[in-house]
KEKE-3310 file (N, C-alpha, C; in steps of 0.2 Angstrom, whole numbers, plus 5000, padded with zeros to 4 digits):
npx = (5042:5038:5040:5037:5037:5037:5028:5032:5045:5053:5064:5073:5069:5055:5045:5029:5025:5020:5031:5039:5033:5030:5044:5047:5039:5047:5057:5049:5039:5026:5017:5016:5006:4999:4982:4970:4960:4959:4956:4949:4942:4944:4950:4968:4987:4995:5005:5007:4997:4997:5005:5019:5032:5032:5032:5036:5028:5013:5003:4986:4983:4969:4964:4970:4969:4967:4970:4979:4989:4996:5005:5016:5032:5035:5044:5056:5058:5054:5040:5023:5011:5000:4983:4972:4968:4974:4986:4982:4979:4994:5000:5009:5004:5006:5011:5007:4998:4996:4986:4984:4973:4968:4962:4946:4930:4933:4928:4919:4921:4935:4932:4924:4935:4941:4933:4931:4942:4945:4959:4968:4976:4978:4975:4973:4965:4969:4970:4974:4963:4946:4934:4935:4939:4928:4918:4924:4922:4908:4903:4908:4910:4922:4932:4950:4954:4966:4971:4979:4989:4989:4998:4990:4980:4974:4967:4972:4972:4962:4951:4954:4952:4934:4932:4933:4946:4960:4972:4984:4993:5008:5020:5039:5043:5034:5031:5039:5041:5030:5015:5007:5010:5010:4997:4990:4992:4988:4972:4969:4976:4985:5000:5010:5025:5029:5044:5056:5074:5086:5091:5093:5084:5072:5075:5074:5063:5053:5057:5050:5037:5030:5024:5026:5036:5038:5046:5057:5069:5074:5076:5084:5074)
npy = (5014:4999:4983:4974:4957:4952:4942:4933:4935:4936:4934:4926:4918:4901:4907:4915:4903:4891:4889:4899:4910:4909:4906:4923:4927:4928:4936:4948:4963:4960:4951:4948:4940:4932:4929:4918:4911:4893:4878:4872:4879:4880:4894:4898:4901:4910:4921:4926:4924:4911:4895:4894:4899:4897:4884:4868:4863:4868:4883:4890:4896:4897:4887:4874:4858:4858:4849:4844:4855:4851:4841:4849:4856:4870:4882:4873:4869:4861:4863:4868:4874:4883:4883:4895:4893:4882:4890:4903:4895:4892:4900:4910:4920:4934:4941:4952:4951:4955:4953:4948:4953:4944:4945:4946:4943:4936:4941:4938:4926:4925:4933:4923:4912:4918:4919:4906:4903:4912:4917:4926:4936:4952:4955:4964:4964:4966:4976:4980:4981:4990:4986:4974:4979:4986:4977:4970:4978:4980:4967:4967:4977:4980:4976:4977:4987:4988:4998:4998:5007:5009:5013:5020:5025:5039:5046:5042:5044:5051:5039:5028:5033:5036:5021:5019:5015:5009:5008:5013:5010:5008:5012:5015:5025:5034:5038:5045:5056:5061:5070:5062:5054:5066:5070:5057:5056:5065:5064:5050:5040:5023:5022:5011:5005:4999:4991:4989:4989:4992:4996:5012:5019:5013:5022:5033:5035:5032:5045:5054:5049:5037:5022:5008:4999:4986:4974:4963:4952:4951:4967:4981:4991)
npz = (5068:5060:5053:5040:5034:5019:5008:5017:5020:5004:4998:5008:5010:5003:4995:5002:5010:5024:5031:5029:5034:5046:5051:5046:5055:5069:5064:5060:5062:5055:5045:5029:5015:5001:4992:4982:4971:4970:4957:4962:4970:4985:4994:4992:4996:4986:4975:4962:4945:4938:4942:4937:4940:4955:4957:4950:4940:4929:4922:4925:4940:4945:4938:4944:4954:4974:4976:4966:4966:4978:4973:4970:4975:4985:4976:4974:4988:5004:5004:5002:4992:5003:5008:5012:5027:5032:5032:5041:5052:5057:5058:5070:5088:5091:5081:5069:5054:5038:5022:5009:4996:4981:4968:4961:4967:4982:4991:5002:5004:5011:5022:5028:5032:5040:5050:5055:5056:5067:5073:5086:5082:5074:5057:5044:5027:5013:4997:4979:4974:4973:4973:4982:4992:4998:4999:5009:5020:5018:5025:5036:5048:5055:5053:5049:5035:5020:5007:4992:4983:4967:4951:4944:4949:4955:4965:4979:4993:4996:4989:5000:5010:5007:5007:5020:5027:5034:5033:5020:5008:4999:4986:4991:4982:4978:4991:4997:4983:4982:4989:4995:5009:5021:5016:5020:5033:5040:5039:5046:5044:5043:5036:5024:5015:5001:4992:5003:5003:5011:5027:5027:5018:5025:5036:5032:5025:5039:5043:5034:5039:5037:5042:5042:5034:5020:5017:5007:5013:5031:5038:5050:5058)
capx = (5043:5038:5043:5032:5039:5036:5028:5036:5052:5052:5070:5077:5064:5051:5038:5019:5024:5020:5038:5042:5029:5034:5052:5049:5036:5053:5059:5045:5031:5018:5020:5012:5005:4992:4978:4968:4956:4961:4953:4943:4937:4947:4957:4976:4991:5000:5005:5005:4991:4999:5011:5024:5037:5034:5032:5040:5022:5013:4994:4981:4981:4962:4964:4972:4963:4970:4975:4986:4994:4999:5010:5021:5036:5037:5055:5063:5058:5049:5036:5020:5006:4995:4977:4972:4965:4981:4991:4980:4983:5001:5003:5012:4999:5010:5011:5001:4997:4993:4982:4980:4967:4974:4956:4941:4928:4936:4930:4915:4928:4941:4930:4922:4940:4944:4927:4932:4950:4945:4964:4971:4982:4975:4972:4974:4965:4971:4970:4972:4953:4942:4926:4934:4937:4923:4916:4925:4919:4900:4900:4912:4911:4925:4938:4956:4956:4973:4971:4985:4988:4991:5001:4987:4977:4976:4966:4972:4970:4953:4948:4954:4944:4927:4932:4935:4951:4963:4979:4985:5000:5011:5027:5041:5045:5027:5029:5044:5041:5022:5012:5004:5010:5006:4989:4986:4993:4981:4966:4972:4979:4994:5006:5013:5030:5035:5046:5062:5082:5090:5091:5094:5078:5066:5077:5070:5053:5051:5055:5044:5031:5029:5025:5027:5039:5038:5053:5059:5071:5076:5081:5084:5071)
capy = (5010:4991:4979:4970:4950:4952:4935:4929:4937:4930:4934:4922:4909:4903:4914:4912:4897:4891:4890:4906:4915:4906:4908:4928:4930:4929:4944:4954:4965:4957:4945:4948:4935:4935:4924:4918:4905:4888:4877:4866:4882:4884:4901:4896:4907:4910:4928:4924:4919:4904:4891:4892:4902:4895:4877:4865:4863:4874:4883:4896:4893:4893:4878:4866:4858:4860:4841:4844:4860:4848:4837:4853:4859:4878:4884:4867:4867:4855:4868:4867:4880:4881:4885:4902:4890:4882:4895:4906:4889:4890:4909:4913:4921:4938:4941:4954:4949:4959:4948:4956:4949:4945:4945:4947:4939:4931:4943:4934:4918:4924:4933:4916:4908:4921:4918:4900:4900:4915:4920:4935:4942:4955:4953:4968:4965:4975:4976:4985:4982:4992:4983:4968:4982:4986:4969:4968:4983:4979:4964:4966:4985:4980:4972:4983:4986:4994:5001:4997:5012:5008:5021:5022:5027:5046:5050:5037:5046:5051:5033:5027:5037:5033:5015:5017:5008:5009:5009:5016:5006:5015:5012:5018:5031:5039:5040:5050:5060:5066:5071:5055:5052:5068:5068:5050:5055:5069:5059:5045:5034:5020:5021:5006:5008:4993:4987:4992:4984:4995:5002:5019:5019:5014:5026:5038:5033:5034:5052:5055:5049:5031:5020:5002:4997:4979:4969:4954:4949:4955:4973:4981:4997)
capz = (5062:5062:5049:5037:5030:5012:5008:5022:5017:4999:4994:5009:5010:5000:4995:5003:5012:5028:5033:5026:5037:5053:5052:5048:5062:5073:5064:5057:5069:5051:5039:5021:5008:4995:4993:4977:4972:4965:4952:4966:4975:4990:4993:4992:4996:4982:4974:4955:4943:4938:4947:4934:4943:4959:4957:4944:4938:4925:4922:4930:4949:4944:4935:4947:4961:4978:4976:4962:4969:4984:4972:4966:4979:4980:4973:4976:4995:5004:5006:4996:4993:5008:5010:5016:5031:5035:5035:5048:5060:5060:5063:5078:5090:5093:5072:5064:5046:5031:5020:5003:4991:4973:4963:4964:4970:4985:5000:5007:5006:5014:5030:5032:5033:5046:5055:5055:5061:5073:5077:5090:5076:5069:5051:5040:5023:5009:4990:4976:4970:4977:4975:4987:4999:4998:4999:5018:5024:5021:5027:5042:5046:5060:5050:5047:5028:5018:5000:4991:4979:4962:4954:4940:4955:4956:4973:4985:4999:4994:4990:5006:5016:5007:5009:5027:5026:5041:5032:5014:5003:4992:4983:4992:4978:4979:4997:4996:4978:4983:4997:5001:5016:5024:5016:5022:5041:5042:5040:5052:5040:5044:5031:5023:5011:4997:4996:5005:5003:5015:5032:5027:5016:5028:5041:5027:5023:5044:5045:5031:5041:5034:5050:5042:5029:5019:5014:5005:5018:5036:5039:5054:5056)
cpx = (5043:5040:5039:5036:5034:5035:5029:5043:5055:5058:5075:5074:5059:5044:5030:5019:5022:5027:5042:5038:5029:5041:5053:5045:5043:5058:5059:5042:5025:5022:5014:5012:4999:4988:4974:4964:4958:4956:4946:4939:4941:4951:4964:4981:4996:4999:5002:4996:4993:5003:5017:5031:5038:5035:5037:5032:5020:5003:4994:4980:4974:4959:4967:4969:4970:4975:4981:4990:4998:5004:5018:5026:5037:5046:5058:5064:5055:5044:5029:5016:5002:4987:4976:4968:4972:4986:4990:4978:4988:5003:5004:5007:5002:5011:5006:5001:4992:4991:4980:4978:4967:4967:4951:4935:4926:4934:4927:4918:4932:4937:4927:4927:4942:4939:4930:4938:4950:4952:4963:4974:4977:4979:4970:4971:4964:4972:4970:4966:4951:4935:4927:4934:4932:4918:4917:4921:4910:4900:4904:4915:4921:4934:4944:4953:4963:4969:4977:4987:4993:4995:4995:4983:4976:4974:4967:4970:4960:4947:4947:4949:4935:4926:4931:4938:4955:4969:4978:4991:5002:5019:5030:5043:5040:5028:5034:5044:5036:5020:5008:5003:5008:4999:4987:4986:4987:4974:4965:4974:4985:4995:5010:5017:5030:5040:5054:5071:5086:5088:5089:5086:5073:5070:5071:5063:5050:5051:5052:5037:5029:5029:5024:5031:5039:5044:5055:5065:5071:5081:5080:5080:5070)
cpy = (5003:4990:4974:4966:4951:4946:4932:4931:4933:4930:4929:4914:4907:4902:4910:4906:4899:4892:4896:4911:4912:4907:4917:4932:4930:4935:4951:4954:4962:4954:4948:4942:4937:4927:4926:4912:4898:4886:4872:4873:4886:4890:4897:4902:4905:4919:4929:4922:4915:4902:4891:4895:4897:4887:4877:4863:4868:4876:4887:4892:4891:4887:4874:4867:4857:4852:4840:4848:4856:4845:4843:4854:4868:4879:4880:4867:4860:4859:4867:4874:4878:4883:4892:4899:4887:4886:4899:4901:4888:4897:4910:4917:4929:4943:4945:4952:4954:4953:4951:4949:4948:4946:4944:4942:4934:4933:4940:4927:4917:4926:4927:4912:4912:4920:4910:4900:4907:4915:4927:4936:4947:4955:4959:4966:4970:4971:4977:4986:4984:4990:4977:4971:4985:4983:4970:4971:4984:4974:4962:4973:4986:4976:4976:4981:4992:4992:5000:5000:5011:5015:5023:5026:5035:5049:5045:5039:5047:5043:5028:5027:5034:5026:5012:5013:5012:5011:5011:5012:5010:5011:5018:5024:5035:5040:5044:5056:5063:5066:5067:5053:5059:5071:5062:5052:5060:5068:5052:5039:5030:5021:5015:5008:5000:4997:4988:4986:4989:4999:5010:5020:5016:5020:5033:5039:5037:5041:5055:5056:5042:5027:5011:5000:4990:4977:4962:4950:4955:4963:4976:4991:5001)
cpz = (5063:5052:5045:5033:5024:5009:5010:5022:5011:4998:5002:5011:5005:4998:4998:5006:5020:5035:5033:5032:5046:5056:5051:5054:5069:5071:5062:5064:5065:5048:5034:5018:5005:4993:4985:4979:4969:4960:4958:4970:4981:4989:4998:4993:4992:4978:4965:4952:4941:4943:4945:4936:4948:4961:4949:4939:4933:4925:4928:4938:4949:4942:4937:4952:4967:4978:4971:4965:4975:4981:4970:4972:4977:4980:4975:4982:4997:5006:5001:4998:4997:5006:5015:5024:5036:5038:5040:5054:5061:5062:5070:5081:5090:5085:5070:5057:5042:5023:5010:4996:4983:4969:4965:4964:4976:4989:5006:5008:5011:5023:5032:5034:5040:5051:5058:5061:5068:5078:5078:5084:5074:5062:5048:5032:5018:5003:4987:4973:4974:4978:4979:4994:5001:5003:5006:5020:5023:5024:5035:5045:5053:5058:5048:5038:5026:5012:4998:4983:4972:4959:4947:4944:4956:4961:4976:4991:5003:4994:4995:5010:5014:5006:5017:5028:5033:5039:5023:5011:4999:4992:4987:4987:4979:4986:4999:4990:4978:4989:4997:5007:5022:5025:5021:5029:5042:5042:5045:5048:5041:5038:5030:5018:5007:4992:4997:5006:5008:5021:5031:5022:5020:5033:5036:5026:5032:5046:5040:5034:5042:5042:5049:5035:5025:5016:5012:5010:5025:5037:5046:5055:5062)
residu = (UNK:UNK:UNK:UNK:UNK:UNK:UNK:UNK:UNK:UNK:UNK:UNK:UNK:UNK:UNK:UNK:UNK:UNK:UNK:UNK:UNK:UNK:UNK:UNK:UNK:UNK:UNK:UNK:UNK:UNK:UNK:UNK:UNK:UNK:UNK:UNK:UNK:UNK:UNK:UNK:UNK:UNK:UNK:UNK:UNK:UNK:UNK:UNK:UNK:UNK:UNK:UNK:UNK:UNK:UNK:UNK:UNK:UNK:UNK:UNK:UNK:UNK:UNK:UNK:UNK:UNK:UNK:UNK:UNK:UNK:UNK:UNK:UNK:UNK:UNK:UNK:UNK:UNK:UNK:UNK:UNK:UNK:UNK:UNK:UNK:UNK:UNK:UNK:UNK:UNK:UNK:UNK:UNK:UNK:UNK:UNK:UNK:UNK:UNK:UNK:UNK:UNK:UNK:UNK:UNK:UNK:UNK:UNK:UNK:UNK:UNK:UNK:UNK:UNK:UNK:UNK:UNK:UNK:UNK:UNK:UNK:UNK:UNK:UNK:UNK:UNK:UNK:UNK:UNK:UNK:UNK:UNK:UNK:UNK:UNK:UNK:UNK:UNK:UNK:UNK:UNK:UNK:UNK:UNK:UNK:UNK:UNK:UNK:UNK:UNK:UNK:UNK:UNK:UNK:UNK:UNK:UNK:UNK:UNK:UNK:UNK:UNK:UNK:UNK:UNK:UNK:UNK:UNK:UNK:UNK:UNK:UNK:UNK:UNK:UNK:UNK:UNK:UNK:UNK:UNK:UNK:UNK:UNK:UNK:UNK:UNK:UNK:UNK:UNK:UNK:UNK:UNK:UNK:UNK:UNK:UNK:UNK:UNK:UNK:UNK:UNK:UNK:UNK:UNK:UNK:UNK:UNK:UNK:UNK:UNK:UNK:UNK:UNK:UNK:UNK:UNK:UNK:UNK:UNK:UNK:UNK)
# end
C-alpha cells in the first residue's frame, strides 16, 4: 500500500502549492495536484475553475493572466499559484506524481511541459475526461495514464482498458461496495482509492486489493 499527498496534502498545507508538494514528498510515496489553463495561456496548478476559494482574489482561472495570479497568496500563505513548469522543477527527484488534467484541451500542453522539464519522477497523468486520456496516449504511447472513475461512469474497467491506462481511480466507497477492484486487478490495473482520513480505511481498502490510497494529510498505511 503507498500513499498518495492529496494536493500536496490539502487539509495541512496549502493546497497545489509548491511548498505544499515538497513538504509532503517527505511523507508520501506521490504527490497529486491538478493542472488547468490560465487566461494568458500557460498551464497553472490549481484545482478549482475559479480562484475565489483559494486566493483572496476572484474570477475564472481562465480569465486571469499568470501575471495576475502571481499577486494573489494561496489561503493566506506566502505560497502562490505555480506553473505546471515550476512545480515539475521543484519536485523532489524520489516523488512519484499523479498529475490529473482538470479540462480539456490541455494534453498536447501539458506532454510538452513534461518533454521540457524531462524529470526522473514518474508522472502518472490521469483524468476523468476521456478524450484527454486519450489525447496522451496517442501522442505518447509510453506515458502512465490513470482513469479516474466518475460514479456517472458505468464501465470503468472496460473504459480503462480501451484507453490503455496503467491505473484506475475510484472513490473509496465504490472500491469497497462493487467489484471494481477486482475487475480492475485482473486486467493489470493499479488501484488508486480517494480519498482516505483514517488508517483503518486504507488498512481496509489494502486488503481489498487497493494498492494506493490518496489523502489530504498524512496517514500511516
Amino acid at each position: 500500500m503507498r500513499l498518495i499527498a492529496h494536493r500536496g496534502f490539502a487539509a495541512t498545507a496549502p493546497e497545489n502549492t509548491i511548498g505544499a508538494v515538497r513538504a509532503a514528498a517527505e511523507r508520501a510515496d506521490a504527490v497529486e495536484f491538478d493542472v488547468r489553463r490560465c487566461g494568458s495561456g500557460e498551464l497553472v496548478v490549481v484545482h478549482d475553475e475559479t480562484i475565489d476559494r483559494v486566493t483572496d482574489g476572484s474570477g475564472p482561472v481562465a480569465g486571469v493572466t499568470l501575471a495576475e495570479l502571481t499577486d494573489y497568496p494561496v489561503l493566506e500563505s506566502d505560497e502562490r499559484i505555480p506553473t505546471l513548469a515550476d512545480m515539475l522543477a521543484a519536485l523532489p527527484p524520489s516523488v512519484e506524481v499523479n498529475l490529473e488534467l482538470k479540462e480539456p484541451g490541455i494534453a498536447a500542453d501539458v506532454l510538452a511541459v513534461l518533454e521540457d522539464a524531462a524529470v526522473d519522477n514518474r508522472v502518472v497523468a490521469t483524468s476523468f475526461l476521456v478524450d484527454e486520456l486519450r489525447a496522451i496516449r496517442e501522442r505518447d504511447p509510453d506515458r502512465p495514464i490513470g482513469l479516474l472513475a466518475s460514479r456517472h461512469l458505468e464501465t470503468p474497467v472496460t473504459t480503462a482498458v480501451e484507453l490503455d491506462c496503467d491505473v484506475l481511480g475510484a472513490s473509496r466507497w465504490r472500491c469497497l461496495a462493487t467489484g471494481i477492484v477486482p475487475r480492475a486487478k485482473a486486467v493489470g490495473l493499479e488501484v488508486h482509492a480517494w480519498t482516505v482520513e483514517r488508517r483503518s480505511m486504507a488498512t481496509l481498502l489494502g486488503r481489498r486489493g487497493v494498492d494506493c490510497v490518496s489523502a489530504d494529510r498524512p496517514i500511516a498505511v
